[in-house]
C-alpha positions in Angstrom: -15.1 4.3 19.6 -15.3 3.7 16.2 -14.4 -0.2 15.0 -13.8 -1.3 11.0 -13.7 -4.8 9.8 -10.8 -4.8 6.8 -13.5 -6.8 5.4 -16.1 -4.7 5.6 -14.3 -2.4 3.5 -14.7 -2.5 -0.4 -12.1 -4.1 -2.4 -11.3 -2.4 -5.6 -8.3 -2.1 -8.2 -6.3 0.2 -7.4 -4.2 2.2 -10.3 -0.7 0.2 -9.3 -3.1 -2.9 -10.2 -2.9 -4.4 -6.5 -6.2 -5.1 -4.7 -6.9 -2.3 -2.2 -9.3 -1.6 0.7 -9.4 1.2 2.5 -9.6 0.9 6.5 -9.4 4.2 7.1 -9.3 7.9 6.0 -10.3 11.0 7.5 -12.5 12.0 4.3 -14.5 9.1 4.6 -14.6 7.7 8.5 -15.4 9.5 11.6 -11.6 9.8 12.7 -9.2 12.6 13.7 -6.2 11.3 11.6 -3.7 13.1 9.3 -3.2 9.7 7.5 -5.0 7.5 5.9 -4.7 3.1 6.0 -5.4 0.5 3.5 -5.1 -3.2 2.9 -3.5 -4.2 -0.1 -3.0 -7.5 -1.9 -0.6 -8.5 -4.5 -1.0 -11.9 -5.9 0.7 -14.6 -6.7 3.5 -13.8 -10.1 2.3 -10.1 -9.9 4.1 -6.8 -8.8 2.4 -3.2 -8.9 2.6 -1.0 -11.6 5.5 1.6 -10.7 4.2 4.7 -8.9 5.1 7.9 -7.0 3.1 9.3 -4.2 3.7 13.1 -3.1 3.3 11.7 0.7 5.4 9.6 2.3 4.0 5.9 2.7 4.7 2.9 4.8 3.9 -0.5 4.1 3.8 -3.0 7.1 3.5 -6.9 5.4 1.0 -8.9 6.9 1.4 -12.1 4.9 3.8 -13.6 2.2 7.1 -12.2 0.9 8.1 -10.2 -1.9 10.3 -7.7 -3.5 10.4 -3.6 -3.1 11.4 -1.2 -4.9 11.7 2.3 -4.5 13.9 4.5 -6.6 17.1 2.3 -7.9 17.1 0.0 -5.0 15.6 -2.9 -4.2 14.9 -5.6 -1.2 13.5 -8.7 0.2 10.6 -8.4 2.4 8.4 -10.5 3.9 6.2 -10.5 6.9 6.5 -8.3 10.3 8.4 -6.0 8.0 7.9 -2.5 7.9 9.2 -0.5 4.4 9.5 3.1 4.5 8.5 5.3 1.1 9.5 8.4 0.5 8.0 11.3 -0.9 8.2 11.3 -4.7 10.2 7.9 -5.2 9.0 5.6 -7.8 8.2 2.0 -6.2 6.7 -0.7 -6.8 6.3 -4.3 -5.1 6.7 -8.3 -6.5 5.3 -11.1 -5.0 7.4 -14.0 -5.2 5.8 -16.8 -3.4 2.7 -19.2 -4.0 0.3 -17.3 -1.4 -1.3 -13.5 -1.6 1.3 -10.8 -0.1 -0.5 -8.4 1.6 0.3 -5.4 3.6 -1.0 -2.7 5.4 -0.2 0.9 3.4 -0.3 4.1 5.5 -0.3 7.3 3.4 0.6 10.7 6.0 -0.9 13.1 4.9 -3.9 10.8 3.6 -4.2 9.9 0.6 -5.7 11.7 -2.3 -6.0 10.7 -6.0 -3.9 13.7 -7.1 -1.0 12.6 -5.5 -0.2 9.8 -7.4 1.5 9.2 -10.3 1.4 5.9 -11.8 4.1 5.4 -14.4 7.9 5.4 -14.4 
């Protein structure tokens, strides 16, 4: 059995400028998983800087509301939603409440610095 805290896990900036830890990735954890799963934080006023993955991506909110946006869409979110990402679609999130939005980001196939582009 293996067991992580989310806080046990070091909290960095990420390059879309939201605060990340990572829970789990095969590279770096004894697990068997093709994906990889962070914690990310967006605060209060502030959005990610725009940026494309080569792997798909889910975010699952956990706390606060916001708004996506992938490609030329965008939506409301808020929490005990899930927001599917595709491969190679430019997105970015805003939080647009008074508390921390955070959400749980799971990368398939894990993720790996050479698959994203941060940037328009």
């Amino acid at each position: 059995m293996f067991v992580k805290d989310v806080q046990d896990a070091q909290e960095f900036v990420a390059g879309d400028d939201s605060l990340l830890r990572e829970i789990l990735h095969p590279e770096h954890d004894p697990v068997d998983l093709s994906y990889s799963l962070a914690h990310a934080a967006v605060r209060p006023g502030e959005s990610t800087r725009p940026h494309r993955l080569t792997s798909s991506e889910v975010y699952y909110i956990v706390r606060g509301a916001g708004t996506m946006h992938i490609g030329d869409e965008q939506a409301p979110i808020h929490a005990g939603q899930a927001v599917y990402i595709p491969p190679g679609a430019t997105q970015w999130v805003e939080n647009t409440e008074r508390i921390d939005l955070e959400f749980l980001c799971i990368v398939d196939p894990a993720w790996q610095p050479e698959q994203e582009a941060v940037g328009r």
